[in-house]
C-alpha positions in Angstrom: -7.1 78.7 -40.0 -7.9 81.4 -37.7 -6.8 81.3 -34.1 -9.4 81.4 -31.8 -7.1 83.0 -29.0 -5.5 85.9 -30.8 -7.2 85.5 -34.6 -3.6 85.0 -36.2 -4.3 83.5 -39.4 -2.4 80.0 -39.9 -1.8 77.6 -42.4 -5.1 75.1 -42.6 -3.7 72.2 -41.9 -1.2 73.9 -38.6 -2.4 72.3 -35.1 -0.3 75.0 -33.2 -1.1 78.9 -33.6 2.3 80.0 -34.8 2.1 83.6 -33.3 0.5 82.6 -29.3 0.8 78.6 -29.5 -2.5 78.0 -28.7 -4.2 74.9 -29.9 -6.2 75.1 -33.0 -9.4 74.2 -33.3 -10.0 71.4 -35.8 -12.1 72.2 -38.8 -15.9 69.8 -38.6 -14.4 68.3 -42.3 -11.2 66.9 -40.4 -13.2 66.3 -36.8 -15.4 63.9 -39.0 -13.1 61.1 -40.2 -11.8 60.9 -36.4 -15.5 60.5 -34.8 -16.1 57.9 -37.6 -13.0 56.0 -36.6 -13.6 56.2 -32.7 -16.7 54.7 -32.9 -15.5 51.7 -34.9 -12.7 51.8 -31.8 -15.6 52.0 -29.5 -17.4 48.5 -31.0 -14.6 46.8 -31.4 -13.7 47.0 -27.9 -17.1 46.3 -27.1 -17.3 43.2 -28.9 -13.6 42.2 -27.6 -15.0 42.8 -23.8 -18.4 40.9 -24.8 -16.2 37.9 -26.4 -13.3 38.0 -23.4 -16.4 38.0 -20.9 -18.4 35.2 -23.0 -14.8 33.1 -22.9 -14.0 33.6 -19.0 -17.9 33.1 -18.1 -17.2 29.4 -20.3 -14.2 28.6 -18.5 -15.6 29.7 -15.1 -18.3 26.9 -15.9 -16.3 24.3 -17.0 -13.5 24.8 -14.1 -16.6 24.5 -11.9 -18.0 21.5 -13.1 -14.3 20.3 -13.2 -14.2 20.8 -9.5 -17.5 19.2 -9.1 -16.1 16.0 -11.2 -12.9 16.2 -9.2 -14.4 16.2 -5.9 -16.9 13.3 -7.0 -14.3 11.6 -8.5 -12.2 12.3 -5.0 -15.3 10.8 -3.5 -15.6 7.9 -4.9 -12.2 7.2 -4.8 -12.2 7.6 -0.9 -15.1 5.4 -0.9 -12.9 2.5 -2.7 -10.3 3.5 -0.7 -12.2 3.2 2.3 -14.2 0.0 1.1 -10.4 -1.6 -0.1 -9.7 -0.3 3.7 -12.4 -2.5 5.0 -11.6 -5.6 2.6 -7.8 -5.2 4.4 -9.4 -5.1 7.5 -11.3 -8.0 7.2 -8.4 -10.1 5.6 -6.3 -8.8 8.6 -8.6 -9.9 10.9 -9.5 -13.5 8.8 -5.6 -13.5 9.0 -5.1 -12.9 12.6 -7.7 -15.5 13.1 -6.2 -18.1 11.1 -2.6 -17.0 12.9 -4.4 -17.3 16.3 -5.2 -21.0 15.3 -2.5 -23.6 16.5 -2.0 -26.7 17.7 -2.3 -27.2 21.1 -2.0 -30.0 23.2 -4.5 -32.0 24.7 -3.4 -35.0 26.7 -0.2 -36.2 27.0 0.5 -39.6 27.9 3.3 -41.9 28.8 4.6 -44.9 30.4 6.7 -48.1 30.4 6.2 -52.4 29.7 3.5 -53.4 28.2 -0.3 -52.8 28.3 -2.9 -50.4 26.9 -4.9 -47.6 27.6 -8.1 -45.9 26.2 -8.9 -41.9 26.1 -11.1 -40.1 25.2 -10.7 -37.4 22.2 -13.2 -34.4 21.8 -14.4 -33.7 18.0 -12.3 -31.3 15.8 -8.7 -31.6 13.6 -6.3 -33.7 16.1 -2.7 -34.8 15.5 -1.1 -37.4 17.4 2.6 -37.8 18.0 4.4 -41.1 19.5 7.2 -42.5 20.2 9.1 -45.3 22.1 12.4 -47.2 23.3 12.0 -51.2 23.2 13.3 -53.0 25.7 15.6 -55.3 23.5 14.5 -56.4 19.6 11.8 -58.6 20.3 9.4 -59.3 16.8 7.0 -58.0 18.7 8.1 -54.9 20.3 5.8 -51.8 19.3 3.2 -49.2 20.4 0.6 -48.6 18.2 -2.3 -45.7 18.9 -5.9 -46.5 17.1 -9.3 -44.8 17.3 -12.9 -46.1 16.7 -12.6 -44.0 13.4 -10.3 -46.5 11.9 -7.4 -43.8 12.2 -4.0 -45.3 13.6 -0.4 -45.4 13.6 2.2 -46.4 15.3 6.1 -48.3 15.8 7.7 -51.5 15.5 10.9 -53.4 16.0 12.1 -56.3 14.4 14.4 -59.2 15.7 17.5 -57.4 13.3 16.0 -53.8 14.1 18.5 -51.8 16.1 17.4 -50.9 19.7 16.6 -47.2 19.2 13.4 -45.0 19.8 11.5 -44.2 17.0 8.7 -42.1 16.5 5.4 -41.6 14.0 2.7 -39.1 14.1 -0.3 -39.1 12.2 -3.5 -36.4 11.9 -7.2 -36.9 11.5 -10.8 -34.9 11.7 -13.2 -36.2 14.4 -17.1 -34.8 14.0 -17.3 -36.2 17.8 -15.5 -37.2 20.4 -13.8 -41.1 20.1 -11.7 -43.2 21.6 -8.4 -43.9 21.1 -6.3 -46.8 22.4 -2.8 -46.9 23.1 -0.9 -50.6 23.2 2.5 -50.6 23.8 4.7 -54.4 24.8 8.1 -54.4 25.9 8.8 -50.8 25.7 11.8 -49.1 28.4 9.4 -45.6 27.6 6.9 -44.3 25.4 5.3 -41.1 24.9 2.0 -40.5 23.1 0.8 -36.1 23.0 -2.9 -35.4 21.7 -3.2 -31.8 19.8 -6.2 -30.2 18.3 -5.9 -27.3 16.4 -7.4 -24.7 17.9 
């Protein structure tokens, strides 16, 4: 192979000129196989790039619609949150309402002897409590409390009973107002106190 630069001849297969050192010029027979094997080079990276691209464009979609699901997903679980929220809220307030209930009093009443008296109780859940001291063991000793309703209760002593204050309450559901009697004989006290829960 000539060289171009000071037309030393060289062996045909030298790259270098071995007199100057300039580069020789490849002959077209050996230039040929190395064009052929670029462009095979050349479409197999293009069809890598077109695959990598066709790949990343696939994920880039599905991440998308993955965020999309995600934040529906994060949606609708706020809105359970916030409807289980709500349910708390209304069982804290059904429960605060049913704490804020309680029995509160509505007439207390007491005395001493023997005698009765009728009240009148308004309509709703009542409890009554009594109780009494007798004046000695009479059979007869006792205060009783009764209502139109047919609710009652009461004490008693016996003639053998020991001389010691006892006590009874009982509770009942009026739809509207009744009276109630107390009767007590031969008592040193007695106490009767109304509720309604309320």
């Amino acid at each position: 192979m000539k060289c171009s630069n000071c037309g030393h001849e060289n062996k045909d297969k030298a790259k270098f000129c071995t007199k100057c050192g300039g580069v020789l010029s490849q002959s077209t027979e050996d230039a040929s196989p190395d064009s052929g094997n670029s462009k095979y080079v050349i479409i197999t990276l293009i069809a890598v790039i077109i695959i990598l691209a066709g790949v990343i464009g696939y994920f880039a979609l599905n991440s998308h619609s993955g965020v999309d699901d995600s934040i529906s997903q994060s949606s609708a679980d706020s809105n359970d949150v916030k409807s289980d929220d709500d349910s708390d809220s209304a069982k804290t307030t059904t429960t605060s309402e049913s704490k804020s209930k309680e029995w509160v009093s509505i007439g207390s009443y007491s005395g001493s002897g023997s005698g009765s008296k009728t009240i009148k109780v308004p309509k709703g859940k009542i409890k009554v409590e009594l109780s009494a001291y007798p004046i000695l063991n009479y059979a007869t000793n006792h205060l009783y409390v009764s209502g139109t309703n047919g609710e009652s209760g009461g004490v008693d002593w016996g003639s053998s009973s020991a001389v010691e204050t006892r006590s009874d309450s009982f509770e009942c559901t009026l739809k509207s107002e009744e009276e109630f009697t107390i009767d007590y004989y031969e008592t040193v006290n007695w106490n009767v106190e109304f509720y309604r829960y309320q």
